[in-house]
N, CA, C and O atoms as a GROMACS GRO file, in nm:
protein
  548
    1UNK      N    1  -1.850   3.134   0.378
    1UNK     CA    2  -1.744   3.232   0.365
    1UNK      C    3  -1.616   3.173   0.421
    1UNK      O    4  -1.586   3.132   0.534
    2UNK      N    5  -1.562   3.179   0.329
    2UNK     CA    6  -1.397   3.110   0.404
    2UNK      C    7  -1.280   3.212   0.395
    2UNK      O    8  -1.223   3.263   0.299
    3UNK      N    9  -1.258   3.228   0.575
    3UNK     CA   10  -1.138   3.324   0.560
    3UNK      C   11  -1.020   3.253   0.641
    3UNK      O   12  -1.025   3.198   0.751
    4UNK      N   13  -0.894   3.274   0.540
    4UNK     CA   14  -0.750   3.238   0.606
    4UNK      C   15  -0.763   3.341   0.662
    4UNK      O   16  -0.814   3.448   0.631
    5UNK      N   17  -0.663   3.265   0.840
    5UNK     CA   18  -0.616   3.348   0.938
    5UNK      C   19  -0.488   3.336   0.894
    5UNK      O   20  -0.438   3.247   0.826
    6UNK      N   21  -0.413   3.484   0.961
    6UNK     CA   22  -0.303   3.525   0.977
    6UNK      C   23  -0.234   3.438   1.049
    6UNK      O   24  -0.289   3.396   1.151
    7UNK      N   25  -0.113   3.395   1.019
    7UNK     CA   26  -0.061   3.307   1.126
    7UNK      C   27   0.106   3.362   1.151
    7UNK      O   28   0.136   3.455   1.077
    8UNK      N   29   0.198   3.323   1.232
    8UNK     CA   30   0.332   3.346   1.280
    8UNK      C   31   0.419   3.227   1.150
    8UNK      O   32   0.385   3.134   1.078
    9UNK      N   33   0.536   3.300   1.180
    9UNK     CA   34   0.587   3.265   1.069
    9UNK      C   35   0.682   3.127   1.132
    9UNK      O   36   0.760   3.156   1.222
   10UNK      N   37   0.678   2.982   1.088
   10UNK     CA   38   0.750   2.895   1.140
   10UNK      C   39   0.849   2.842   1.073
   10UNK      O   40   0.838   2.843   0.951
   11UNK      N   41   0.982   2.777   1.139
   11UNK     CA   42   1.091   2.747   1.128
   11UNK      C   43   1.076   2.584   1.125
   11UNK      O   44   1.045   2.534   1.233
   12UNK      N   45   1.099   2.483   0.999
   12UNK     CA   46   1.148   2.316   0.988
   12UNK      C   47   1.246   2.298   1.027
   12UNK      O   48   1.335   2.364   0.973
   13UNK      N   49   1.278   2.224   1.115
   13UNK     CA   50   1.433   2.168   1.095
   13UNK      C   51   1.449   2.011   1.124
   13UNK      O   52   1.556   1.951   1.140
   14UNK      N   53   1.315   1.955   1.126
   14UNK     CA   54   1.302   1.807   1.192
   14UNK      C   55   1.242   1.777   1.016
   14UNK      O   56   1.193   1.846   0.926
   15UNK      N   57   1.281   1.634   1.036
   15UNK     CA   58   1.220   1.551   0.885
   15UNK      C   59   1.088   1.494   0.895
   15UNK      O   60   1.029   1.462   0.999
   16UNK      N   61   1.041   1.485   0.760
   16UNK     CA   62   0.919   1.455   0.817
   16UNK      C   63   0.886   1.236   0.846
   16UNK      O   64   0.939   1.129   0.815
   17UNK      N   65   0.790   1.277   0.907
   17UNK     CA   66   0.740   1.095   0.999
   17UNK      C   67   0.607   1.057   0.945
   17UNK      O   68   0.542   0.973   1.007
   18UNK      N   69   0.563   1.107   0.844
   18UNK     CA   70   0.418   1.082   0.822
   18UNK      C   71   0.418   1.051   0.643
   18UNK      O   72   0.380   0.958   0.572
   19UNK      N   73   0.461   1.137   0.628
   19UNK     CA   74   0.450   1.148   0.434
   19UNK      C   75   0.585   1.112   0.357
   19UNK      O   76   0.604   1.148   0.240
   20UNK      N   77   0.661   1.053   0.418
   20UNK     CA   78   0.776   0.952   0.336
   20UNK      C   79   0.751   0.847   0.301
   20UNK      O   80   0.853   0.783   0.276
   21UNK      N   81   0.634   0.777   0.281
   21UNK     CA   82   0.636   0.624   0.195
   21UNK      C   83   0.556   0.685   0.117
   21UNK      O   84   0.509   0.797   0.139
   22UNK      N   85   0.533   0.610   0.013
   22UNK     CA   86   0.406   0.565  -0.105
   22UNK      C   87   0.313   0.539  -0.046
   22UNK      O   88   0.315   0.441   0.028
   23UNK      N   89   0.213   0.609  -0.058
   23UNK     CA   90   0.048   0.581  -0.051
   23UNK      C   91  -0.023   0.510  -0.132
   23UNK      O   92  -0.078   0.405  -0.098
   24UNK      N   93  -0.031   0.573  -0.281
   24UNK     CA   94  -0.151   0.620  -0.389
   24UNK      C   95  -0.015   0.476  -0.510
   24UNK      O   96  -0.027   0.356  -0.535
   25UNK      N   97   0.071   0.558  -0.539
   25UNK     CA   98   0.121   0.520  -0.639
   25UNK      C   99   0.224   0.411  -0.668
   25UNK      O  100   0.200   0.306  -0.608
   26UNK      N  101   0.325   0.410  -0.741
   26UNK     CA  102   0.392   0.345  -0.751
   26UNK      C  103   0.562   0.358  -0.776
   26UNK      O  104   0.659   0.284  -0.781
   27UNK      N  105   0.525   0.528  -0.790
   27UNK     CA  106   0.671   0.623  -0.851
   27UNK      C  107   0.617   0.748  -0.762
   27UNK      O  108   0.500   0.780  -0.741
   28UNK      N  109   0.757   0.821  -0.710
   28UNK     CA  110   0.710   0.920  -0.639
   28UNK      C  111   0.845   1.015  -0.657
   28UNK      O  112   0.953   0.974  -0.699
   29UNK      N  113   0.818   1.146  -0.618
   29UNK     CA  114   0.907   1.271  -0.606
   29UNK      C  115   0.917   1.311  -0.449
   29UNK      O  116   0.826   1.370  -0.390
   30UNK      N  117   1.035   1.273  -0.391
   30UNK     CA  118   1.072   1.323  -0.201
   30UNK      C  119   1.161   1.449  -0.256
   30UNK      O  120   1.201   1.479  -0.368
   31UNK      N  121   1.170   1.490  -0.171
   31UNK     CA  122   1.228   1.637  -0.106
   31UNK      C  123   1.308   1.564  -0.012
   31UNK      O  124   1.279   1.467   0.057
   32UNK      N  125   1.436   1.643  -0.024
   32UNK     CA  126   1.556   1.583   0.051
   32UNK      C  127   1.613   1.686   0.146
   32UNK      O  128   1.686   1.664   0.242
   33UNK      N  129   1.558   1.826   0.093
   33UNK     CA  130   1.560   1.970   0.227
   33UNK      C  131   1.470   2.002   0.197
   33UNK      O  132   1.391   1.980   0.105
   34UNK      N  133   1.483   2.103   0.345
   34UNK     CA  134   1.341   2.198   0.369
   34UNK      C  135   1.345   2.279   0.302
   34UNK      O  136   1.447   2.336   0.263
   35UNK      N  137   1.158   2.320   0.251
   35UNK     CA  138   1.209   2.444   0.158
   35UNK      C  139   1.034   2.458   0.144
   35UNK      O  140   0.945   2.374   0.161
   36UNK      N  141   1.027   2.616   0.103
   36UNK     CA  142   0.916   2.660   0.159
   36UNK      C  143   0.848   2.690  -0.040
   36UNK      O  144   0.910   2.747  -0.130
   37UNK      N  145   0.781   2.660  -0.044
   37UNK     CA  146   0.700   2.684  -0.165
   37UNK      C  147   0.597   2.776  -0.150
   37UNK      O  148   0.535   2.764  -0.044
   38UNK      N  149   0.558   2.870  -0.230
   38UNK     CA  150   0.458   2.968  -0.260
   38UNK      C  151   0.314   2.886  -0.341
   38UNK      O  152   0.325   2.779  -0.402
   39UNK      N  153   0.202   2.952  -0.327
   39UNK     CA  154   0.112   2.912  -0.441
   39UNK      C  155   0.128   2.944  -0.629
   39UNK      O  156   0.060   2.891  -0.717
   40UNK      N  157   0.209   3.020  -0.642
   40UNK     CA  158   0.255   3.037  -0.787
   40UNK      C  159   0.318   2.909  -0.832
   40UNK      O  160   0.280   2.830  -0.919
   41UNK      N  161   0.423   2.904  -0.754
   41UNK     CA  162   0.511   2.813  -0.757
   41UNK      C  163   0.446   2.670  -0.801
   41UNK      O  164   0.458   2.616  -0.911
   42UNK      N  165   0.366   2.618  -0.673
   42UNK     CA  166   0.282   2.483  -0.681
   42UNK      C  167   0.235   2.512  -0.826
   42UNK      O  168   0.298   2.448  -0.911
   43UNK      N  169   0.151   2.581  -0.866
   43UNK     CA  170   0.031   2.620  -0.986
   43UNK      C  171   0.167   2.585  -1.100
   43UNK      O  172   0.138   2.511  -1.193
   44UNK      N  173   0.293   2.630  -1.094
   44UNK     CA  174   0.398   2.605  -1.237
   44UNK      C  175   0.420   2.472  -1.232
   44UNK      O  176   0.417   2.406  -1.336
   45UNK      N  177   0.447   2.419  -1.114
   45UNK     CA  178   0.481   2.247  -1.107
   45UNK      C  179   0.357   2.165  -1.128
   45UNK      O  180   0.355   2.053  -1.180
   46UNK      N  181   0.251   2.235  -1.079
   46UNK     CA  182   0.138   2.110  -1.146
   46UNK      C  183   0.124   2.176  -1.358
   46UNK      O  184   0.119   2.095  -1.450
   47UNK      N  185   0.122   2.309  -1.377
   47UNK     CA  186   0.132   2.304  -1.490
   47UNK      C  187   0.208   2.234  -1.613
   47UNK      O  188   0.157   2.207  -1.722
   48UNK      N  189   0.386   2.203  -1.560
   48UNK     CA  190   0.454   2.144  -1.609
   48UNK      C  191   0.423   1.999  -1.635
   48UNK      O  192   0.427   1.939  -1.743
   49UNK      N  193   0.390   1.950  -1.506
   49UNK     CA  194   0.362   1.788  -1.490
   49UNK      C  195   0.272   1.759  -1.561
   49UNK      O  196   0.296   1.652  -1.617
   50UNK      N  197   0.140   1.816  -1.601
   50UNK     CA  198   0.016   1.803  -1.633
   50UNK      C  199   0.059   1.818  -1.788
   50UNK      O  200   0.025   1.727  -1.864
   51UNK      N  201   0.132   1.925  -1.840
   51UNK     CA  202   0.150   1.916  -1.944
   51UNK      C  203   0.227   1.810  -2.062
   51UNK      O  204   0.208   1.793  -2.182
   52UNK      N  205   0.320   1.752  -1.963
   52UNK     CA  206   0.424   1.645  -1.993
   52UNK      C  207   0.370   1.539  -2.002
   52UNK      O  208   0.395   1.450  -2.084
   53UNK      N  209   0.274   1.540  -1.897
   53UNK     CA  210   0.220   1.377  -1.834
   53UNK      C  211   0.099   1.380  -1.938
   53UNK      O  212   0.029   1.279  -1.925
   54UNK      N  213   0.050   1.477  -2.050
   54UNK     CA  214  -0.049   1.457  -2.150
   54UNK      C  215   0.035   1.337  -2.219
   54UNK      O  216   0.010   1.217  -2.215
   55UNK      N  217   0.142   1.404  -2.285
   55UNK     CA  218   0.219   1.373  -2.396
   55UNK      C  219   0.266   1.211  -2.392
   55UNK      O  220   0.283   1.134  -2.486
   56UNK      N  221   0.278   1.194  -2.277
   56UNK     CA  222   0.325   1.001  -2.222
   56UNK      C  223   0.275   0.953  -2.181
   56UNK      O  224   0.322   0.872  -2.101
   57UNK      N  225   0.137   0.966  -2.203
   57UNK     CA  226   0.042   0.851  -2.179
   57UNK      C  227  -0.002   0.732  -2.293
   57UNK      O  228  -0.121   0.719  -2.325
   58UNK      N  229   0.104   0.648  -2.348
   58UNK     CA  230   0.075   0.577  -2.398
   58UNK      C  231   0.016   0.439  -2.382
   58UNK      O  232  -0.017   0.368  -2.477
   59UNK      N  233   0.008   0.411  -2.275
   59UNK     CA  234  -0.024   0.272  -2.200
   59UNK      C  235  -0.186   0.249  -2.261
   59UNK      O  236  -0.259   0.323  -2.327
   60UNK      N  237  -0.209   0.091  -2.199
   60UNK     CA  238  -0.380   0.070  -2.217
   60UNK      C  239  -0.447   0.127  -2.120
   60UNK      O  240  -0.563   0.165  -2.134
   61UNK      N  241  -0.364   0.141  -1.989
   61UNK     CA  242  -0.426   0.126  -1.856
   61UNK      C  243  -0.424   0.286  -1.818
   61UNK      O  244  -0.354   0.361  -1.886
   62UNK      N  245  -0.496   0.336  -1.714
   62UNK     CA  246  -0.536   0.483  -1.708
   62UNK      C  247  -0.406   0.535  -1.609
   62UNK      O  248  -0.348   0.467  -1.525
   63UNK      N  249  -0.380   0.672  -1.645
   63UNK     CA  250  -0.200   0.705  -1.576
   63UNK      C  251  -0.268   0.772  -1.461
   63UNK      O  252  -0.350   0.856  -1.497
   64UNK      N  253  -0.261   0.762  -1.379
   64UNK     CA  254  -0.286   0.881  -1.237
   64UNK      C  255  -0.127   0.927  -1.193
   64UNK      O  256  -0.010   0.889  -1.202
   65UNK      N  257  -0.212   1.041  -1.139
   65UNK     CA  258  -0.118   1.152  -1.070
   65UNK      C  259  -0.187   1.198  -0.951
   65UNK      O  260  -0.302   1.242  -0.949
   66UNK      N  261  -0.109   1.184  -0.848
   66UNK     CA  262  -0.099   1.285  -0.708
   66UNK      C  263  -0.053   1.394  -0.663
   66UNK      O  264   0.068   1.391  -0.637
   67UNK      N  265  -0.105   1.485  -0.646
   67UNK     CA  266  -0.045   1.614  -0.562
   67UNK      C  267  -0.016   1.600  -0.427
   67UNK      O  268  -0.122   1.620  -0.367
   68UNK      N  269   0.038   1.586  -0.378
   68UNK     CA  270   0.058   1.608  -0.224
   68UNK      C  271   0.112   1.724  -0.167
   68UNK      O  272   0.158   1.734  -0.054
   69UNK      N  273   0.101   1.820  -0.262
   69UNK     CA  274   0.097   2.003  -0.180
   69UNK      C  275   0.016   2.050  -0.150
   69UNK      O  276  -0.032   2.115  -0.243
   70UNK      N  277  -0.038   2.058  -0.057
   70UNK     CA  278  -0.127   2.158  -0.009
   70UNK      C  279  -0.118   2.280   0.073
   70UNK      O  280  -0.081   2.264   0.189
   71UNK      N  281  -0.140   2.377   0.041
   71UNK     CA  282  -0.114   2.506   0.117
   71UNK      C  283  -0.181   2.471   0.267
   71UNK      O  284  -0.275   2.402   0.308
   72UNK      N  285  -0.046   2.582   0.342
   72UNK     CA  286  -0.092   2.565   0.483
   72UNK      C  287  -0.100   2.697   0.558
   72UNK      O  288  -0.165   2.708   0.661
   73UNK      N  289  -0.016   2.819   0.491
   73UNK     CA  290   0.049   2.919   0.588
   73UNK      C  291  -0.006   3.021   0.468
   73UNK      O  292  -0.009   3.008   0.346
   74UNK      N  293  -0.045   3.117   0.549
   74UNK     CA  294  -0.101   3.265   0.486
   74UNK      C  295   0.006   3.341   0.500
   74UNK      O  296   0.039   3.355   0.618
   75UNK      N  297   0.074   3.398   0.420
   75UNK     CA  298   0.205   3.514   0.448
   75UNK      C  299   0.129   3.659   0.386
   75UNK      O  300   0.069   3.681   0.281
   76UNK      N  301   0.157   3.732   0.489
   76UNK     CA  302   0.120   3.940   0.530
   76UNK      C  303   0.236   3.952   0.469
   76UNK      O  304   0.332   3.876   0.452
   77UNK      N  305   0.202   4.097   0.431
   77UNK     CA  306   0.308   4.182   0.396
   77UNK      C  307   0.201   4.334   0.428
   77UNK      O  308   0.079   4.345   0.414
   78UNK      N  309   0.310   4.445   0.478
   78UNK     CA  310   0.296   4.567   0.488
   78UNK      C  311   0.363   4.628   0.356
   78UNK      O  312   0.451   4.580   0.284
   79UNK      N  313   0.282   4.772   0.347
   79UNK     CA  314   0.344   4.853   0.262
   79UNK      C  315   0.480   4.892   0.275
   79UNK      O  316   0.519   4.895   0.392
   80UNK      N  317   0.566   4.924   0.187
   80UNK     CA  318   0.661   4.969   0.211
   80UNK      C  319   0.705   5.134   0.292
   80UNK      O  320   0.812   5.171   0.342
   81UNK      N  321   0.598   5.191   0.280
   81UNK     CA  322   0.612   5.302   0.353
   81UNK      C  323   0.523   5.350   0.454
   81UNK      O  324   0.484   5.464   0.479
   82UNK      N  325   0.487   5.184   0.537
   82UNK     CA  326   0.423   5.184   0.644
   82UNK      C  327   0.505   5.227   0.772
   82UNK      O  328   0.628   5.227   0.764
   83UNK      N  329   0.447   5.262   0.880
   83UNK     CA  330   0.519   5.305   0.977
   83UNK      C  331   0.547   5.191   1.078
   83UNK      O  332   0.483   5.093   1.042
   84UNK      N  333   0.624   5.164   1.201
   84UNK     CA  334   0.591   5.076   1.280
   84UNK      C  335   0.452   5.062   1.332
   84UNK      O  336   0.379   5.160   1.332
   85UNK      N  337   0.404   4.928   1.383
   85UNK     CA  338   0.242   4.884   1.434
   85UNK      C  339   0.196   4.892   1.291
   85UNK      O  340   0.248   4.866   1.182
   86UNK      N  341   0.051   4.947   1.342
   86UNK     CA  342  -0.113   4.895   1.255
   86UNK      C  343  -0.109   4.774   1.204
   86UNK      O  344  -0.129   4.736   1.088
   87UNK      N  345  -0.082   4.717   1.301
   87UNK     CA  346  -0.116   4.562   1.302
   87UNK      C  347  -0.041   4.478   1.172
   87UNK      O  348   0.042   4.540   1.105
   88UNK      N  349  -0.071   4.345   1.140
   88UNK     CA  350  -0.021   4.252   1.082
   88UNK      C  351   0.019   4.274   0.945
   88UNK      O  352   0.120   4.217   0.903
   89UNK      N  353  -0.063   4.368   0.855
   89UNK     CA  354  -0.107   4.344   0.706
   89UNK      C  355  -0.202   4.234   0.645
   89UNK      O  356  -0.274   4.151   0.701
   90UNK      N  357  -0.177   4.262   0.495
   90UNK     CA  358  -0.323   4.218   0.479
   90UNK      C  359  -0.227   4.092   0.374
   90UNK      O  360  -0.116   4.117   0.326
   91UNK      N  361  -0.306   3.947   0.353
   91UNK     CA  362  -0.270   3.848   0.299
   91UNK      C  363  -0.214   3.886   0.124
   91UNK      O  364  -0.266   3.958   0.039
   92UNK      N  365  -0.078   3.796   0.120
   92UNK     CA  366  -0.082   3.845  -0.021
   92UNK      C  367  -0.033   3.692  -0.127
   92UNK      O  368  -0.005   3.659  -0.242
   93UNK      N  369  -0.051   3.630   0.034
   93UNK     CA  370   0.008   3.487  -0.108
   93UNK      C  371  -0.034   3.385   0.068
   93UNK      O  372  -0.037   3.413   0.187
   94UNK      N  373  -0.063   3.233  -0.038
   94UNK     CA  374  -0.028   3.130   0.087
   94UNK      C  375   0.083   3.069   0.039
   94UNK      O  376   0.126   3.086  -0.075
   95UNK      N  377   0.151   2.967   0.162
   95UNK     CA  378   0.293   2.886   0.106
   95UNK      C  379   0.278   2.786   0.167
   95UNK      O  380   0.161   2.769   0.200
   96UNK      N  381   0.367   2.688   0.206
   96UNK     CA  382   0.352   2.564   0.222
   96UNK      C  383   0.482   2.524   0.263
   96UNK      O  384   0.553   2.546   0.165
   97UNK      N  385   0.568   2.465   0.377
   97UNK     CA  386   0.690   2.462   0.451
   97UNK      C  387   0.656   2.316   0.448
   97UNK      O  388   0.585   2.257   0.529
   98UNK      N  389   0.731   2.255   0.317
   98UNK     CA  390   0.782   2.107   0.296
   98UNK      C  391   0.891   2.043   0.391
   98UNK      O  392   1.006   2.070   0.355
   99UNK      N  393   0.881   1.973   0.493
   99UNK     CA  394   1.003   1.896   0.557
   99UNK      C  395   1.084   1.815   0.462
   99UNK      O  396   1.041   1.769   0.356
  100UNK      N  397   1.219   1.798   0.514
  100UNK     CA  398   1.294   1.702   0.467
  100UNK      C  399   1.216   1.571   0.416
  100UNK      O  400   1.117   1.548   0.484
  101UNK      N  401   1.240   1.473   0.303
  101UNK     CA  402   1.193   1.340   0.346
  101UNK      C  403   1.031   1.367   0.280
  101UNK      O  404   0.984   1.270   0.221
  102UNK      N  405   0.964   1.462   0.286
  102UNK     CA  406   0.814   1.418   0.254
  102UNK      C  407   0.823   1.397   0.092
  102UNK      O  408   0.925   1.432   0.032
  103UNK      N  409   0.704   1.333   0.021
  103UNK     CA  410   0.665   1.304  -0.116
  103UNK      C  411   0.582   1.389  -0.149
  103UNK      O  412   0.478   1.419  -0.090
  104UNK      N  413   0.636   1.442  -0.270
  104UNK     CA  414   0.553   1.549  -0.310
  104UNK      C  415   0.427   1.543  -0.405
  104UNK      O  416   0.327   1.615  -0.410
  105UNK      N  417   0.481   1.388  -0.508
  105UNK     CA  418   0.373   1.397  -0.599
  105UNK      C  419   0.399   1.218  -0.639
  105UNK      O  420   0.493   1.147  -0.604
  106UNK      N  421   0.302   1.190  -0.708
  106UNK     CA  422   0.306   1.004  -0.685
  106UNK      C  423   0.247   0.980  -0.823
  106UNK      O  424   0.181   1.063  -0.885
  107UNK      N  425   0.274   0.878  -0.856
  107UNK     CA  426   0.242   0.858  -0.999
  107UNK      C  427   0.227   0.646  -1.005
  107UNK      O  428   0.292   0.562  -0.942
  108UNK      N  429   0.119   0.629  -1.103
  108UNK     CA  430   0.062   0.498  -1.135
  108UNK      C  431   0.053   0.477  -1.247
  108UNK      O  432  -0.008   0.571  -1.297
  109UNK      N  433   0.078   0.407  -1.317
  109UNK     CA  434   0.072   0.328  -1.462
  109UNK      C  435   0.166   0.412  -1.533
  109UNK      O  436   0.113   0.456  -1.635
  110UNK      N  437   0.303   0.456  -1.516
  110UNK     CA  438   0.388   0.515  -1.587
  110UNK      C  439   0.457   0.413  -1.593
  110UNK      O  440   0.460   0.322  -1.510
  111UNK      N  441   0.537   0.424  -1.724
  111UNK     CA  442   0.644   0.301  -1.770
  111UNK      C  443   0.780   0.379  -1.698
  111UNK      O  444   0.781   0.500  -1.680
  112UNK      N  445   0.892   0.292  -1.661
  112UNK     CA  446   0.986   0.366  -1.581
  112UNK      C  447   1.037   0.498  -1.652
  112UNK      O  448   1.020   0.611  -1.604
  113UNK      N  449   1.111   0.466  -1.790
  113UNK     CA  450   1.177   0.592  -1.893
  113UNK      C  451   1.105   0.686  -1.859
  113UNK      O  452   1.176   0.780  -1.821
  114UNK      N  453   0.946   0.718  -1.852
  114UNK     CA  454   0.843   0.818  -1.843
  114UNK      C  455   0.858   0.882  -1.723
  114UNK      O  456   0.778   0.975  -1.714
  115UNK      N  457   0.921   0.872  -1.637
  115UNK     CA  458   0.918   0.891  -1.520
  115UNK      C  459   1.065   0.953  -1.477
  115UNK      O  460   1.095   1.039  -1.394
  116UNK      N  461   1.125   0.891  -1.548
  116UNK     CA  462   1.288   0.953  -1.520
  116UNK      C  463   1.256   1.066  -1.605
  116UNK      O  464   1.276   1.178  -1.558
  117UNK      N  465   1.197   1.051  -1.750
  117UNK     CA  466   1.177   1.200  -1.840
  117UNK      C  467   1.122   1.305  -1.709
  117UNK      O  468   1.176   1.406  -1.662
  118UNK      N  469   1.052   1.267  -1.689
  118UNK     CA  470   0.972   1.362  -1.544
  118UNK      C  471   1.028   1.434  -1.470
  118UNK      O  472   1.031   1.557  -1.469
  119UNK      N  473   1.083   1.349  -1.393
  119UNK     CA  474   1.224   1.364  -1.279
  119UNK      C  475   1.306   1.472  -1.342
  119UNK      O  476   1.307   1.582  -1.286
  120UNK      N  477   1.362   1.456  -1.433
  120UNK     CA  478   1.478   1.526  -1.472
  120UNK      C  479   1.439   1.682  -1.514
  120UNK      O  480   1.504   1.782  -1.487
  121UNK      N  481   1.324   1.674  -1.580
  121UNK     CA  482   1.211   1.823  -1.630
  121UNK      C  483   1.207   1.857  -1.482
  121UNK      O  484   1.293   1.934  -1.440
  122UNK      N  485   1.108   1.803  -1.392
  122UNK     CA  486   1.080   1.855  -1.272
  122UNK      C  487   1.236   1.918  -1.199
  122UNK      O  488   1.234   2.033  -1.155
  123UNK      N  489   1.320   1.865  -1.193
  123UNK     CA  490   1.494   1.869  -1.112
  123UNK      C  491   1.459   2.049  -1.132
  123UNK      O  492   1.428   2.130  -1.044
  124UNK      N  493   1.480   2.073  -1.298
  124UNK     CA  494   1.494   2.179  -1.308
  124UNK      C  495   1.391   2.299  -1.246
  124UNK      O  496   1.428   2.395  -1.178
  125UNK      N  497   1.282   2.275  -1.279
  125UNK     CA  498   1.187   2.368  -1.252
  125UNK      C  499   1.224   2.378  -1.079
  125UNK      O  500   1.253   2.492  -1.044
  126UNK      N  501   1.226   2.298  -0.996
  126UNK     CA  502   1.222   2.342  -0.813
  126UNK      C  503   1.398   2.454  -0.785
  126UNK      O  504   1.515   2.439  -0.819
  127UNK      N  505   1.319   2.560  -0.704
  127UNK     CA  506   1.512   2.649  -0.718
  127UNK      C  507   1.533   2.567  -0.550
  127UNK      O  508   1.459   2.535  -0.457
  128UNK      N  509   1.669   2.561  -0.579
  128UNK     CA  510   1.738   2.517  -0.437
  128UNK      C  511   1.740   2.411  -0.383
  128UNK      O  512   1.830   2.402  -0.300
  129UNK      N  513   1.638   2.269  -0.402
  129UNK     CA  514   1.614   2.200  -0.363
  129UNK      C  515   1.690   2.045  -0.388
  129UNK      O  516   1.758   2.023  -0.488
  130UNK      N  517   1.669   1.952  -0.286
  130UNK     CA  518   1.710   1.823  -0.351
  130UNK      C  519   1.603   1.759  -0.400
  130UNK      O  520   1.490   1.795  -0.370
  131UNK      N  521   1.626   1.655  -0.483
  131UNK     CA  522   1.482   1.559  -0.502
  131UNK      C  523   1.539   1.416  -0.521
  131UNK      O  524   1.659   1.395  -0.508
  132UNK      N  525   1.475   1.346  -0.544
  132UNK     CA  526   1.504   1.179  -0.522
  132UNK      C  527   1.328   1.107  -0.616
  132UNK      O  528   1.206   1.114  -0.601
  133UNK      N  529   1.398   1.062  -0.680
  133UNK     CA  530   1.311   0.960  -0.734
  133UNK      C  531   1.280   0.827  -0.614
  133UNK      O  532   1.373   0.783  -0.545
  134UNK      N  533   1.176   0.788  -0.606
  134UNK     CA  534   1.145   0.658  -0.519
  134UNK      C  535   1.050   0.616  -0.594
  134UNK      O  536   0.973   0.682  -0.664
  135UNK      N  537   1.060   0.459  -0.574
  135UNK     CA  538   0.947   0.370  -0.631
  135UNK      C  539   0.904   0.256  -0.498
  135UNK      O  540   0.977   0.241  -0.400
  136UNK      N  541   0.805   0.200  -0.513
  136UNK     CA  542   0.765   0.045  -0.428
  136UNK      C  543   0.838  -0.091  -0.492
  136UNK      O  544   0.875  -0.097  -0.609
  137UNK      N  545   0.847  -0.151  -0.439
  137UNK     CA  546   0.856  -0.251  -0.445
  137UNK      C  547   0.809  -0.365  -0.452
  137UNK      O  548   0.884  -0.462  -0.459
   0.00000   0.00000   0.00000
């Protein structure tokens, strides 16, 4: 049985030190502000990517893709015509509080053009945010 706990609601303002290089791939998507993503949200950006990334796979060699979102934070909500107290509320979504600087998603055997097509689709779909294409070297 797996149950998310309720947790307090936290504030980023430091960049992140752990998840700014390339791991997995060879092309990647950073986040340039903080910004808090929902699980809907994630579920439209892997839908988009997944759908795009069918269409340009022309290579010999096999294309991988990385997610690097993972939900972390359970967000409550009360009724609207609750009174003060009776405690927390009950879960109605998880989210995920991206730092400055982290990589969101990583990509291997894409030809470069394929990847800027990406970039530029993805730009649109995130509200508010910066993004940055990065590659290895």
């Amino acid at each position: 049985m797996n149950i998310t706990k309720k947790s307090h609601k936290t504030y980023l303002k430091s960049s992140s030190h752990t998840r700014h290089i390339l791991r997995f791939g060879t092309y990647g998507f950073k986040i340039m502000s903080t910004v808090v993503l929902t699980t809907e949200q994630i579920q439209s950006f892997n839908r988009v990517l997944l759908k795009n990334t069918k269409n340009k796979t022309t290579s010999s060699k096999t294309c991988k893709l990385w997610s690097l979102i993972k939900t972390n934070k359970a967000l409550t909500k009360l009724s609207l015509e609750s009174r003060m107290g009776k405690g927390k509320g009950s879960i109605y979504t998880e989210s995920v509080f991206m730092k400055s600087g982290s990589i969101i998603y990583e990509f291997k055997n894409y030809k470069k053009h394929q990847i800027i097509d990406l970039f530029n689709l993805f730009k649109k779909q995130i509200p508010c945010t910066k993004l940055k294409l990065v590659h290895k070297k």
